[in-house]
N, C-alpha and C positions, 0 to 999 in steps of 0.2 A: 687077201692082201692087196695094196693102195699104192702103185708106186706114186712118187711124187718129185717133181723137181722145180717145184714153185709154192710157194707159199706167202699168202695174205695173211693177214691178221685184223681185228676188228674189237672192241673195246666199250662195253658198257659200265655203268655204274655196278651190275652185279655180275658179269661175268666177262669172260674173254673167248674169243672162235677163231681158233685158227683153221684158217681156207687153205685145204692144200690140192695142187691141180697139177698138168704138166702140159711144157711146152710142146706145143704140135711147129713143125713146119716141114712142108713141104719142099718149101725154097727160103731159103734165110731170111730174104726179104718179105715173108709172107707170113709172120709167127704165130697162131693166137693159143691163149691160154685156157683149157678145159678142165674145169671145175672135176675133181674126183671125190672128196667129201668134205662137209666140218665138222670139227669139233669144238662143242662149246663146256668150258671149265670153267669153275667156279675160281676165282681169285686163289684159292689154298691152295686148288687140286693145280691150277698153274703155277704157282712156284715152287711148290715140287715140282712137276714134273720138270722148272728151267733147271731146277738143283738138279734135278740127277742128268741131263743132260749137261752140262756142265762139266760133273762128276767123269761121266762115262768119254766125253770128248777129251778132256784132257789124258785119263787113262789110254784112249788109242794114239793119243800124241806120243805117248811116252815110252806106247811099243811100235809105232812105228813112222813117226816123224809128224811134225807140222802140218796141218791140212792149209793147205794157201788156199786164203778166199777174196774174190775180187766182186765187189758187188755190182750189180747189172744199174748201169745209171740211165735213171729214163730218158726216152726217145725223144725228141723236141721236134716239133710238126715244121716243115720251112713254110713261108707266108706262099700263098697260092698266088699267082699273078693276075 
């Protein structure tokens, strides 16, 4: 088992890989992200798999409330002096 609380994604003409990894930090300011595995699908095998996720996220809505998701907006480097 892979836990994961990040995920990349990547997109060719024949297939799709999702990079999934998790964040390390030791101190907030200090984050990096370690690669745990990918998965690469073929265009079908990925939309099933977004349907049944879809499927199955909305069922856990519905027994036990909303998942609130707020997305992580990237970090903007301030200019060096």
């Amino acid at each position: 088992m892979v836990y994961a609380n990040n995920a990349h994604f990547a997109t060719s003409p024949w297939d799709l890989t999702l990079i999934f990894g998790q964040a390390i930090a030791s101190d907030p300011q200090d984050v990096h992200l370690e690669q745990r595995v990918a998965v690469t699908l073929s265009p079908q095998t990925a939309k099933a798999v977004a349907e049944f996720l879809v499927r199955n996220v909305a069922a856990y809505e519905q027994q036990f409330g909303e998942i609130r998701y707020t997305p992580i907006q990237p970090q903007t480097e301030e200019p060096s002096a």
